[in-house]
PDB file of N, CA, C and O in Angstrom:
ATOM      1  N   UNK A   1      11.039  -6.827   9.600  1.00  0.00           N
ATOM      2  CA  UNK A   1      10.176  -7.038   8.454  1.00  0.00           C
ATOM      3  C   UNK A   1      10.866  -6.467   7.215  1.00  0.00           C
ATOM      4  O   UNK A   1      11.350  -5.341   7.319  1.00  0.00           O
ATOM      5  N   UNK A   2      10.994  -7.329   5.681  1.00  0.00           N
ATOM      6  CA  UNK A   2      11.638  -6.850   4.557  1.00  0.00           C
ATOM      7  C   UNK A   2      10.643  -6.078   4.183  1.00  0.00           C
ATOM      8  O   UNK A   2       9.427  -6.269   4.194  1.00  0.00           O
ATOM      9  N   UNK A   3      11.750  -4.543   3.614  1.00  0.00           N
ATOM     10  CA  UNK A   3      10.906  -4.050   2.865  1.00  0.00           C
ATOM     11  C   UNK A   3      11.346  -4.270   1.680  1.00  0.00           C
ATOM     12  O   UNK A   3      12.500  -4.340   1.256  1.00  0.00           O
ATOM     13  N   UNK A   4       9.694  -4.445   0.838  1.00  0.00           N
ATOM     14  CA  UNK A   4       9.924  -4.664  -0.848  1.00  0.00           C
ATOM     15  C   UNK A   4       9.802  -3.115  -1.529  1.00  0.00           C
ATOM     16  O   UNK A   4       8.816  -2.380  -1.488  1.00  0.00           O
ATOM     17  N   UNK A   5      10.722  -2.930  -1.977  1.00  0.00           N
ATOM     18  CA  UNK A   5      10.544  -1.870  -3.406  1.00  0.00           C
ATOM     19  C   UNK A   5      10.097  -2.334  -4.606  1.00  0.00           C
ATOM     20  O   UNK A   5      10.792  -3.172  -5.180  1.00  0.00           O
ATOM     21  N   UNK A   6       9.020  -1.942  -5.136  1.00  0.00           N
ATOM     22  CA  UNK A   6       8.313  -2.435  -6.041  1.00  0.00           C
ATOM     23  C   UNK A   6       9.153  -2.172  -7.623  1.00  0.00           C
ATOM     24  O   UNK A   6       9.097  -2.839  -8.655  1.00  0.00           O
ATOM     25  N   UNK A   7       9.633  -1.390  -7.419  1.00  0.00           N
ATOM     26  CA  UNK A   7      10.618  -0.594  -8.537  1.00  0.00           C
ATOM     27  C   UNK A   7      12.024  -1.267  -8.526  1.00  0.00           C
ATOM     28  O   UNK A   7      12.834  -1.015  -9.417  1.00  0.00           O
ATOM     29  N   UNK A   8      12.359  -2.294  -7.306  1.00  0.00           N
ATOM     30  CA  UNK A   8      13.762  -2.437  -7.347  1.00  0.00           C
ATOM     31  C   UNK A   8      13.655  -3.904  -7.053  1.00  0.00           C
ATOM     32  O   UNK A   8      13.305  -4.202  -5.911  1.00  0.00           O
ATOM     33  N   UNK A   9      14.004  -5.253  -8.255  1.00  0.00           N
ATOM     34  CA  UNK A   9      14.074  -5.963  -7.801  1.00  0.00           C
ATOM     35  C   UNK A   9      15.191  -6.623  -7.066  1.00  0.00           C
ATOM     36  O   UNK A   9      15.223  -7.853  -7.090  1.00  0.00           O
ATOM     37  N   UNK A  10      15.913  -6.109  -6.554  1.00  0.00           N
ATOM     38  CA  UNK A  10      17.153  -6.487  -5.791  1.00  0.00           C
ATOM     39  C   UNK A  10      16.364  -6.358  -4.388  1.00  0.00           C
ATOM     40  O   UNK A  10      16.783  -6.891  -3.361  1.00  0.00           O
ATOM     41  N   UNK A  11      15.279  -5.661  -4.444  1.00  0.00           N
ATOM     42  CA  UNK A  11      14.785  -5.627  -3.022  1.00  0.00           C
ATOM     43  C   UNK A  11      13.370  -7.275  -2.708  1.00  0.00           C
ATOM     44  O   UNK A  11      12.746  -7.635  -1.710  1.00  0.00           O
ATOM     45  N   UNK A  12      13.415  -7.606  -3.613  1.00  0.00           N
ATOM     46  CA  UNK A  12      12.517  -8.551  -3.763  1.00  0.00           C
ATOM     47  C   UNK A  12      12.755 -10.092  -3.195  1.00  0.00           C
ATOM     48  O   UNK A  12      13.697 -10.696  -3.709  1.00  0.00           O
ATOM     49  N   UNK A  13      12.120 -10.657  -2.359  1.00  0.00           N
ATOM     50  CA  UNK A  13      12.611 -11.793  -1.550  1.00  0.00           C
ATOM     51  C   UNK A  13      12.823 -13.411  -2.797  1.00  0.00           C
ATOM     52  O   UNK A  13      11.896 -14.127  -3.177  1.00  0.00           O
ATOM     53  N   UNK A  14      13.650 -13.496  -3.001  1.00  0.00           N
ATOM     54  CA  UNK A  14      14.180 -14.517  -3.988  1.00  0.00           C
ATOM     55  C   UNK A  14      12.976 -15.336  -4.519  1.00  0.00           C
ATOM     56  O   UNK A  14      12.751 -15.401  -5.728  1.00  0.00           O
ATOM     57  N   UNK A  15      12.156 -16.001  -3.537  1.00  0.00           N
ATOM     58  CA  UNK A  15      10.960 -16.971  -3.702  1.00  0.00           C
ATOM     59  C   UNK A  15       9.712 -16.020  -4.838  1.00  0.00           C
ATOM     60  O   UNK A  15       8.754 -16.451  -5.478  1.00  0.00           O
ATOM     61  N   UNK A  16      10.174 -14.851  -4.723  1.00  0.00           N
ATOM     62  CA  UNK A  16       8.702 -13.797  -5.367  1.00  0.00           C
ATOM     63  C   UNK A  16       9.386 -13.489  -6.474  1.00  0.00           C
ATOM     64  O   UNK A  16       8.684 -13.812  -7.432  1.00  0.00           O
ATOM     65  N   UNK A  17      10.124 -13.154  -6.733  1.00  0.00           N
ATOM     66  CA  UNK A  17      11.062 -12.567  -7.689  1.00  0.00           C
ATOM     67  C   UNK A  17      10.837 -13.653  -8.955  1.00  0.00           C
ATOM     68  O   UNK A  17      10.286 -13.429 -10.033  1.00  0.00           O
ATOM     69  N   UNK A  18      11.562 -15.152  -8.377  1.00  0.00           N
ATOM     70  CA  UNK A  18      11.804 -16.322  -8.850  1.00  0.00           C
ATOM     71  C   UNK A  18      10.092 -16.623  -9.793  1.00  0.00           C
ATOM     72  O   UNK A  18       9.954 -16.839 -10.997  1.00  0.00           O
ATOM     73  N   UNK A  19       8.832 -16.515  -8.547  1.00  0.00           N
ATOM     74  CA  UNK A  19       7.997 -16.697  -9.080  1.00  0.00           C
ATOM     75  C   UNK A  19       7.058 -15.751  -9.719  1.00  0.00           C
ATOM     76  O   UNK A  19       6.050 -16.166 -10.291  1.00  0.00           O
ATOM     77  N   UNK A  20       7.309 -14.674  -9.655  1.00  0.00           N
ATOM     78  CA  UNK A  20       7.086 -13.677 -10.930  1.00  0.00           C
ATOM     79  C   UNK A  20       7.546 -13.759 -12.341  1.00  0.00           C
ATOM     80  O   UNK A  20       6.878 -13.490 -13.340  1.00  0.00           O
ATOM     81  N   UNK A  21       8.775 -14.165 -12.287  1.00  0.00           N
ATOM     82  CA  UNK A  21       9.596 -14.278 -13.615  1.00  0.00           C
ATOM     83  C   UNK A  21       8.526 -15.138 -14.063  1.00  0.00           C
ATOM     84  O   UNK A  21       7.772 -14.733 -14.948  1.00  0.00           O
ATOM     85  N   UNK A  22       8.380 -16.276 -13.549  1.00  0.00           N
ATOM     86  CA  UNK A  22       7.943 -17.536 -14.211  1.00  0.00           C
ATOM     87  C   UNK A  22       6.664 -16.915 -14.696  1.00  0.00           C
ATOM     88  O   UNK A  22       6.543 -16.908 -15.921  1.00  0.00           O
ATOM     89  N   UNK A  23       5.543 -16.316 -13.894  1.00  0.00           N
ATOM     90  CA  UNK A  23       4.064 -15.941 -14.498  1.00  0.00           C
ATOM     91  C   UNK A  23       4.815 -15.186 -15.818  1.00  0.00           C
ATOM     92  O   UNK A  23       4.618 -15.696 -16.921  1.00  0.00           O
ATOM     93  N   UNK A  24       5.720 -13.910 -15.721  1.00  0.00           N
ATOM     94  CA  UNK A  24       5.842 -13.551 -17.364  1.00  0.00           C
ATOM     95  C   UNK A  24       6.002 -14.263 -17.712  1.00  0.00           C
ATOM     96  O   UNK A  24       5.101 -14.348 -18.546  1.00  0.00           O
ATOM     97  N   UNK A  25       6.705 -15.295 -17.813  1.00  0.00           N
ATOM     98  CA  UNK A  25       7.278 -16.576 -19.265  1.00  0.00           C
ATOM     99  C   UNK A  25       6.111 -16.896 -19.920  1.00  0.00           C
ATOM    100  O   UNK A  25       5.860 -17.051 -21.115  1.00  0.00           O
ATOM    101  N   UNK A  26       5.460 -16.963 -18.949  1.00  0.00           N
ATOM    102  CA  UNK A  26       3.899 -17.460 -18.898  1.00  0.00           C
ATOM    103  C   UNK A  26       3.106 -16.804 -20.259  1.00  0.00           C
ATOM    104  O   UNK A  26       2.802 -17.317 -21.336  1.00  0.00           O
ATOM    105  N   UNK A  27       2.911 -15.428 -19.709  1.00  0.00           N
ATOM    106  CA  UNK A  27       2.232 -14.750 -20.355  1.00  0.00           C
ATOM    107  C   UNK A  27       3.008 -13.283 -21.351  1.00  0.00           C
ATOM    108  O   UNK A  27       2.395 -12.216 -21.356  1.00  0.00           O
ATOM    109  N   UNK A  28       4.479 -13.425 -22.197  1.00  0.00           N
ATOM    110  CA  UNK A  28       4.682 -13.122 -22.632  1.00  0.00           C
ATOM    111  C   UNK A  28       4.285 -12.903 -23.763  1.00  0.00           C
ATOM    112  O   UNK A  28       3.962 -13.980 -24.265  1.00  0.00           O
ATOM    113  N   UNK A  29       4.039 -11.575 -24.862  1.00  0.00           N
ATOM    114  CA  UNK A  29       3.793 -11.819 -26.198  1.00  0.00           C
ATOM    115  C   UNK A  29       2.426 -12.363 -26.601  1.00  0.00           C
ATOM    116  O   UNK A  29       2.062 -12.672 -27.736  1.00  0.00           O
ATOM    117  N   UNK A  30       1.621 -12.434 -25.272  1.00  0.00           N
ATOM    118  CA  UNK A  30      -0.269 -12.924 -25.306  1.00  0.00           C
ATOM    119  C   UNK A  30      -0.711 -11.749 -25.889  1.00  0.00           C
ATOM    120  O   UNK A  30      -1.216 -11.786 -27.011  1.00  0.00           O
ATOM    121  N   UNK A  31      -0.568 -10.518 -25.165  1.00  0.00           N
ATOM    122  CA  UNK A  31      -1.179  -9.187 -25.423  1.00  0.00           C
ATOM    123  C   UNK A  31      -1.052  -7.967 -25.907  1.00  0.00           C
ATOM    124  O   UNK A  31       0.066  -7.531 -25.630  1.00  0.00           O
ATOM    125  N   UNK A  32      -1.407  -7.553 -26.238  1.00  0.00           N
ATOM    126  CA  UNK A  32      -0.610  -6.040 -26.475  1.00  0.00           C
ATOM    127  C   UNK A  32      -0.660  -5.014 -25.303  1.00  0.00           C
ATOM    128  O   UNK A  32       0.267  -4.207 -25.235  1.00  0.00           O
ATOM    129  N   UNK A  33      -1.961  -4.953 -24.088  1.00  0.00           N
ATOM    130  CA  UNK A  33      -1.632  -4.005 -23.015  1.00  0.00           C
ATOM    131  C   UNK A  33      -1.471  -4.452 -21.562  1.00  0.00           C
ATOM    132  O   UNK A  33      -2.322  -5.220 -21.113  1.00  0.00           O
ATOM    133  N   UNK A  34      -0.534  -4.076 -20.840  1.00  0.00           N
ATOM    134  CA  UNK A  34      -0.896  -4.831 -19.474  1.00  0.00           C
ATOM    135  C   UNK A  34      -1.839  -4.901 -18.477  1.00  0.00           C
ATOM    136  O   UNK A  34      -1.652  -5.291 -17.324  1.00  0.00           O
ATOM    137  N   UNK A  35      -2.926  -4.480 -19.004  1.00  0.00           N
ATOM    138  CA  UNK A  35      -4.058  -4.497 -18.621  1.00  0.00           C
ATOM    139  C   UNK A  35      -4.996  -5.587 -18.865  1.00  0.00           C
ATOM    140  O   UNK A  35      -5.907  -5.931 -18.112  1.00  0.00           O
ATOM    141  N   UNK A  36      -4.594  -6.248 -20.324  1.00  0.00           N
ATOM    142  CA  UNK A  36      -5.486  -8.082 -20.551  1.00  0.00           C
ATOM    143  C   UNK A  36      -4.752  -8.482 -20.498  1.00  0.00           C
ATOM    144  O   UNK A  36      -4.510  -9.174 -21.487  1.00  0.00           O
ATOM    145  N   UNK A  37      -3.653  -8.490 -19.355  1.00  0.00           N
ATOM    146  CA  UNK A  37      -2.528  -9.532 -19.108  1.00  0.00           C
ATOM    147  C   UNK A  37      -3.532 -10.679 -17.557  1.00  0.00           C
ATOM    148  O   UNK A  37      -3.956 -10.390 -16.438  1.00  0.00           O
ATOM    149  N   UNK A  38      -3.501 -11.867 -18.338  1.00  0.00           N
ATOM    150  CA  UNK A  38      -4.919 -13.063 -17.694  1.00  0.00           C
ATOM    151  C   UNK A  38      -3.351 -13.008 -15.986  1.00  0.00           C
ATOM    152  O   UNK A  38      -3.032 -14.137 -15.613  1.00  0.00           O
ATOM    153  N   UNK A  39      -2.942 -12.329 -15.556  1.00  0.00           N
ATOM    154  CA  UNK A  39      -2.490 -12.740 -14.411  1.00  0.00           C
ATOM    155  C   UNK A  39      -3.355 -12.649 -12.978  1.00  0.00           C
ATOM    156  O   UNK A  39      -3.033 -13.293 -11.979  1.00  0.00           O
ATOM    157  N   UNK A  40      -4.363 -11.856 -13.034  1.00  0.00           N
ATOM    158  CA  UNK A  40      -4.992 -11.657 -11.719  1.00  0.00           C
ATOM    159  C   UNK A  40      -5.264 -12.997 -11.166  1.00  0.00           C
ATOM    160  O   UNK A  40      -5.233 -13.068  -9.938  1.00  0.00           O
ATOM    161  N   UNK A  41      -5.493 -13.945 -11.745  1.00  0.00           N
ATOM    162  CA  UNK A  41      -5.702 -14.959 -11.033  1.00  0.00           C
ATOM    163  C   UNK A  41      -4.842 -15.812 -10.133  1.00  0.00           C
ATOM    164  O   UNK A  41      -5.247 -16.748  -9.444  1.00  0.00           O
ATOM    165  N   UNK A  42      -3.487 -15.325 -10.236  1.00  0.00           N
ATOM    166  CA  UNK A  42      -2.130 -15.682  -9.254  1.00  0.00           C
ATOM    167  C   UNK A  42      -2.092 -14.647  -8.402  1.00  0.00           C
ATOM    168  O   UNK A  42      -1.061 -14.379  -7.784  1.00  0.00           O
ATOM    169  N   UNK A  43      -3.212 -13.949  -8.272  1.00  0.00           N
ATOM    170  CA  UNK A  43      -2.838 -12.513  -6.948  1.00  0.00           C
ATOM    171  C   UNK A  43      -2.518 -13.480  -5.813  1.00  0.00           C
ATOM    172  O   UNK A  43      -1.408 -13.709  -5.331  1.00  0.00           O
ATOM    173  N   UNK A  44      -3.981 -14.130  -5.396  1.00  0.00           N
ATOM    174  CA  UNK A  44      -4.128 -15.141  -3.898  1.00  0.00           C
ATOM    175  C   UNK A  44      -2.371 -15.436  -3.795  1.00  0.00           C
ATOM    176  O   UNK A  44      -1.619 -14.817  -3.042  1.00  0.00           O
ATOM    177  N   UNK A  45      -2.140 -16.049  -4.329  1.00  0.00           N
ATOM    178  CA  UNK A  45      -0.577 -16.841  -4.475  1.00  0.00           C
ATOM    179  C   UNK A  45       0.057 -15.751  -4.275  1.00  0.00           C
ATOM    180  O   UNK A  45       0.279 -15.550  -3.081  1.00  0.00           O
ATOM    181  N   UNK A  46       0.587 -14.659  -5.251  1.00  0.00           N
ATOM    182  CA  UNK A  46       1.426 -13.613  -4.780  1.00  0.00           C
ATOM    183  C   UNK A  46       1.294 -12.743  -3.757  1.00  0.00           C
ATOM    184  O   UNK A  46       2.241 -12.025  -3.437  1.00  0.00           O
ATOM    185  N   UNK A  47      -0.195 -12.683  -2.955  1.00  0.00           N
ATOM    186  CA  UNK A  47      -0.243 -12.109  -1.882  1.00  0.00           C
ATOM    187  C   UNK A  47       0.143 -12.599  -0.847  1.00  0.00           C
ATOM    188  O   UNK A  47       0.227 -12.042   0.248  1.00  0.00           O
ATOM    189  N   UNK A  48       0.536 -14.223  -1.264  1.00  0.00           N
ATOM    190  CA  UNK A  48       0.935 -15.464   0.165  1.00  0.00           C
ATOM    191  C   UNK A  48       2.457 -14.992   0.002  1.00  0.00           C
ATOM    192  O   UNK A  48       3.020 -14.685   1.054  1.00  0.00           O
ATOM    193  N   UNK A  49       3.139 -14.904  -1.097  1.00  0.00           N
ATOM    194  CA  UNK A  49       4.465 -15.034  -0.979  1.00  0.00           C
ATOM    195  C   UNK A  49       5.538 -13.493  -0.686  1.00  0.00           C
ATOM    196  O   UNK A  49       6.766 -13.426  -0.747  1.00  0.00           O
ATOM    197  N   UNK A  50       4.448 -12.293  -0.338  1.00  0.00           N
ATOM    198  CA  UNK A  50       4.711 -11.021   0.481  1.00  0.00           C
ATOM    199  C   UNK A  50       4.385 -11.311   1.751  1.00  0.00           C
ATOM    200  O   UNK A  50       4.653 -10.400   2.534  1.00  0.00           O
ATOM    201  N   UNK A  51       3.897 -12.272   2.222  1.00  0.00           N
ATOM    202  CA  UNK A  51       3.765 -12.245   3.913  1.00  0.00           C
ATOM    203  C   UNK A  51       5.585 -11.864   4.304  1.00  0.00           C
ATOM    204  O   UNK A  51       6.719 -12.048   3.860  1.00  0.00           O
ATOM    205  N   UNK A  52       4.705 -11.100   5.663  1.00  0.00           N
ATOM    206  CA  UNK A  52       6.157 -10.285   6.149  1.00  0.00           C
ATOM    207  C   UNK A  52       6.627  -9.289   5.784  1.00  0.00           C
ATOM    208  O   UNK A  52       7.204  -8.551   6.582  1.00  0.00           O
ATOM    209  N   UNK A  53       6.517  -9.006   4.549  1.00  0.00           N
ATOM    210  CA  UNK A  53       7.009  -7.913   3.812  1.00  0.00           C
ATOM    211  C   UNK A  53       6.325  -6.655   3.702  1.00  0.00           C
ATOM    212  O   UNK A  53       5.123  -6.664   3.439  1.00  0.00           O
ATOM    213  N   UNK A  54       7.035  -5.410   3.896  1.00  0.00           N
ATOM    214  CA  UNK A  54       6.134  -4.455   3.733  1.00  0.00           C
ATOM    215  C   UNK A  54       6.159  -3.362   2.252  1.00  0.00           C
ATOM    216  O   UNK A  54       6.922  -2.423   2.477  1.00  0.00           O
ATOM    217  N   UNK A  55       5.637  -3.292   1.092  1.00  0.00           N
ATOM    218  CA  UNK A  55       5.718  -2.471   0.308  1.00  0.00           C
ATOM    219  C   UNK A  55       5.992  -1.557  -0.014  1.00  0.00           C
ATOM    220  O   UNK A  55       5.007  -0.887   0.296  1.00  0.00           O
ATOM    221  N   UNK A  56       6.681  -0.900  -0.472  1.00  0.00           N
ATOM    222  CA  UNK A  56       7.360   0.640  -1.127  1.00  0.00           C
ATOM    223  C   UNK A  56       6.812   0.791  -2.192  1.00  0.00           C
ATOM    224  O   UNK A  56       7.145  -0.091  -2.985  1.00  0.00           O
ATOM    225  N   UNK A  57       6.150   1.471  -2.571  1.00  0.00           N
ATOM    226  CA  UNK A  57       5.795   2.146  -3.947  1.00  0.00           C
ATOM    227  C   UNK A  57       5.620   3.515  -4.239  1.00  0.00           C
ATOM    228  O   UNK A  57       5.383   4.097  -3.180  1.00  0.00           O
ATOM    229  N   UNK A  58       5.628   4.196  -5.080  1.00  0.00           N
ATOM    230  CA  UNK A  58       5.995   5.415  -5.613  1.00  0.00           C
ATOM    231  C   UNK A  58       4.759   5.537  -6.704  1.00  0.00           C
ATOM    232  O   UNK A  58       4.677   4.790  -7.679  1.00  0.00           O
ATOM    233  N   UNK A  59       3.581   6.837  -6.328  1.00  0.00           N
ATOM    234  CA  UNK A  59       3.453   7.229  -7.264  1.00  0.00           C
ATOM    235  C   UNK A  59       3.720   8.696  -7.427  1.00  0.00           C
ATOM    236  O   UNK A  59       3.763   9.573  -6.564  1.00  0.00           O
ATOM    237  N   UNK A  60       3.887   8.766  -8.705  1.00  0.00           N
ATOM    238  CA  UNK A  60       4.585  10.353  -9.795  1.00  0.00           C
ATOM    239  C   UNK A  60       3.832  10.445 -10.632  1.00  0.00           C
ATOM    240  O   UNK A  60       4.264   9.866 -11.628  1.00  0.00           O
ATOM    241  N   UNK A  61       2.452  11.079 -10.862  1.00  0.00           N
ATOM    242  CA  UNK A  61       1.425  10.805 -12.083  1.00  0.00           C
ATOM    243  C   UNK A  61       0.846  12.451 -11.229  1.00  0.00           C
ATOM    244  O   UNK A  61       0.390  12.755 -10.126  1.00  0.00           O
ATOM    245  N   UNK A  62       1.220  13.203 -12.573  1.00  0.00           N
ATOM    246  CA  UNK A  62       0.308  14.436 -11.871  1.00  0.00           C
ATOM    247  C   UNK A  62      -1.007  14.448 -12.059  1.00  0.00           C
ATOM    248  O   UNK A  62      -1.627  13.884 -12.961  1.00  0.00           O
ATOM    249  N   UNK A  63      -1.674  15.499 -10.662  1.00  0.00           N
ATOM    250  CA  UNK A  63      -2.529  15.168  -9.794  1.00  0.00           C
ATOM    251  C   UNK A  63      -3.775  15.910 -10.587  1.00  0.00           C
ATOM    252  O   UNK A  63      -3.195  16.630 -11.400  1.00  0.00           O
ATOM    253  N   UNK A  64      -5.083  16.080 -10.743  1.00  0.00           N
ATOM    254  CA  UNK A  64      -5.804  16.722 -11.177  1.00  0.00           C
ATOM    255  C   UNK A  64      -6.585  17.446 -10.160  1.00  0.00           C
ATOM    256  O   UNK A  64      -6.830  16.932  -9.068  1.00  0.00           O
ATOM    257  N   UNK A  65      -7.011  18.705 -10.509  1.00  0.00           N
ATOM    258  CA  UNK A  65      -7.132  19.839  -9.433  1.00  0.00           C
ATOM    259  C   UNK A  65      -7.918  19.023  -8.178  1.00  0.00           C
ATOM    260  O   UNK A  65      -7.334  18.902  -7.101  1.00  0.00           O
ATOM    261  N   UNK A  66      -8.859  18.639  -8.315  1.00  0.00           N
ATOM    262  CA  UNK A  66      -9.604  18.080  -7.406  1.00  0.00           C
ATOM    263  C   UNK A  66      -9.264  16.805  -6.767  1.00  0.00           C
ATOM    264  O   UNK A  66      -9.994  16.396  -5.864  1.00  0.00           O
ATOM    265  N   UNK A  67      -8.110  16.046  -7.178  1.00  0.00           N
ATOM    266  CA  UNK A  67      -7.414  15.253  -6.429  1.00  0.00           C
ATOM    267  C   UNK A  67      -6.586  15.483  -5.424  1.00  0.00           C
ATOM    268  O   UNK A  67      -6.327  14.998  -4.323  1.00  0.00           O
ATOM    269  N   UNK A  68      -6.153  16.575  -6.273  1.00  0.00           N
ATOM    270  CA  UNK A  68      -5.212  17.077  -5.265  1.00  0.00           C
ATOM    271  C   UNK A  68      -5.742  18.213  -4.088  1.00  0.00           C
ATOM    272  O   UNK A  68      -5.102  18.460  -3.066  1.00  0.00           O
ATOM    273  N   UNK A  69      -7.022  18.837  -4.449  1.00  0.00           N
ATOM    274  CA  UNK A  69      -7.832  19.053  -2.982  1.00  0.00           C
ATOM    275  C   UNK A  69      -8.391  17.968  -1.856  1.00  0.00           C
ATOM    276  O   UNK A  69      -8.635  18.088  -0.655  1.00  0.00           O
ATOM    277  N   UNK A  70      -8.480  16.910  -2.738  1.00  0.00           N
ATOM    278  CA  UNK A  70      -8.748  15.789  -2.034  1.00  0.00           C
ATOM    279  C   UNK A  70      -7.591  15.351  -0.673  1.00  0.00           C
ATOM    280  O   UNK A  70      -7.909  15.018   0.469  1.00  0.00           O
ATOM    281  N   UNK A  71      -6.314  15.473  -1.200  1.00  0.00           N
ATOM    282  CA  UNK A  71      -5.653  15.497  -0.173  1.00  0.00           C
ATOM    283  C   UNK A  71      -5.391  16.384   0.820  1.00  0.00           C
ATOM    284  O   UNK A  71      -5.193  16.142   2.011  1.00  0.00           O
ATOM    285  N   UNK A  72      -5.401  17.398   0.272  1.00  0.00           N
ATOM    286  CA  UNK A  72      -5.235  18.542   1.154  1.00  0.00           C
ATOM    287  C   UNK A  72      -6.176  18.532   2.051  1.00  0.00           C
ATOM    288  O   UNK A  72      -5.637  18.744   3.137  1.00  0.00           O
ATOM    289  N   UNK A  73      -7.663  18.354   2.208  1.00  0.00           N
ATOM    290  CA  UNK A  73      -8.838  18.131   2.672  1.00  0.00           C
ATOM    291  C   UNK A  73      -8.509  16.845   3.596  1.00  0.00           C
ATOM    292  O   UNK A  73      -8.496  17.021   4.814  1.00  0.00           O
ATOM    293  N   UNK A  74      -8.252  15.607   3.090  1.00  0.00           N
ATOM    294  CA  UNK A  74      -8.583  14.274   3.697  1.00  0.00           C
ATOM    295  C   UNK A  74      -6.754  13.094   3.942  1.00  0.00           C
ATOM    296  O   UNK A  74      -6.449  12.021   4.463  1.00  0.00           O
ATOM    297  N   UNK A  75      -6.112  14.128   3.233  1.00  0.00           N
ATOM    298  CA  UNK A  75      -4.526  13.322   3.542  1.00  0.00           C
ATOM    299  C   UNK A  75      -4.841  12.091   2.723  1.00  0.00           C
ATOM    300  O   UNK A  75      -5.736  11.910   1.897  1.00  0.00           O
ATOM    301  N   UNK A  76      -3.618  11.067   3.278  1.00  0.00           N
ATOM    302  CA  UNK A  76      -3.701  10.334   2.131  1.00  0.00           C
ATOM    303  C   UNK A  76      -3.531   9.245   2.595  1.00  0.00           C
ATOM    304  O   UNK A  76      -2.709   9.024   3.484  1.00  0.00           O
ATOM    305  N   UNK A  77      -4.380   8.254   2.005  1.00  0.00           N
ATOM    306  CA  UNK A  77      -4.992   6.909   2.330  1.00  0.00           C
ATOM    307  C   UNK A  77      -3.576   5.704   2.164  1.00  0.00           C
ATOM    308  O   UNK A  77      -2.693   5.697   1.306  1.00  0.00           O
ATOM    309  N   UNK A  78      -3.783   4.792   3.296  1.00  0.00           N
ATOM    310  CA  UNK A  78      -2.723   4.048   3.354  1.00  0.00           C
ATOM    311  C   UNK A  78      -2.785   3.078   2.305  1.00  0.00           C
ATOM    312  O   UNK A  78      -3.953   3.059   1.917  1.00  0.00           O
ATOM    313  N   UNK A  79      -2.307   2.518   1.860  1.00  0.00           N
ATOM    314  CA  UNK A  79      -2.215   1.144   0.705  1.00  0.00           C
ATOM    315  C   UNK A  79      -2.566  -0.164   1.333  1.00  0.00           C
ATOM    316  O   UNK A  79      -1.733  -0.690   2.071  1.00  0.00           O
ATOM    317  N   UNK A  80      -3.397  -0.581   1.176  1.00  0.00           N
ATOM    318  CA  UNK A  80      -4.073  -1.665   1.832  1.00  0.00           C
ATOM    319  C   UNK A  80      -4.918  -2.878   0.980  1.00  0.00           C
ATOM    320  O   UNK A  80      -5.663  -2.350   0.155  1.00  0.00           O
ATOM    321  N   UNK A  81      -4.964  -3.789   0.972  1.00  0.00           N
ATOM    322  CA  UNK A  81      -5.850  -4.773  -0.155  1.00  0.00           C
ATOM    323  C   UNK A  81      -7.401  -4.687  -0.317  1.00  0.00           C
ATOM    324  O   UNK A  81      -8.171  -5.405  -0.955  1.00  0.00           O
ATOM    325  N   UNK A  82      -7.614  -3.608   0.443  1.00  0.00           N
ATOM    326  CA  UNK A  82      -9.267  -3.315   0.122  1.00  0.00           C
ATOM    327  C   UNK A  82      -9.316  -1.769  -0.281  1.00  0.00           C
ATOM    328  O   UNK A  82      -8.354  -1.030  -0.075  1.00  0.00           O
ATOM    329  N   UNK A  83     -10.414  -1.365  -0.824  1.00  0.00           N
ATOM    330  CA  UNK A  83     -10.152  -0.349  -1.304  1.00  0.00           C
ATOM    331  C   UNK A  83     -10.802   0.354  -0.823  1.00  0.00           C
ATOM    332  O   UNK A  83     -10.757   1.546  -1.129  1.00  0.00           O
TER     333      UNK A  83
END
């Protein structure tokens, strides 16, 4: 099974890569934050074209006191499409 690094597109399977580029072309220069960037609606699609693949991601965002008891208490939740 490929793993994808979310941070590294050299790790990215050509077909996803290819069709990511294209959604930015898409939606370049629409918005000012990437947050009203109208892409959620190509998730379905980009979640078809990670089959097989398993995700790498990294977060580095320090923790706030009670988050970080949260783990210590309950460990830490796998990454999964439901929340």
């Amino acid at each position: 099974m490929a793993v994808v690094d979310v941070d590294d597109l050299g790790t990215w399977p050509a077909h996803l890569a290819g069709r990511v580029g294209e959604i930015a072309d898409q939606v370049r220069g629409i918005t000012q934050y990437v947050g009203d960037l109208p892409v959620y609606e190509q998730e379905p699609e980009l979640v078809g074209l990670l089959a097989g693949c398993l995700l790498r991601g990294y977060h580095c965002t320090r923790l706030l006191q009670h988050e970080a008891a949260a783990i210590t208490s309950q460990g830490l939740r796998v990454l999964d499409e439901h929340p």
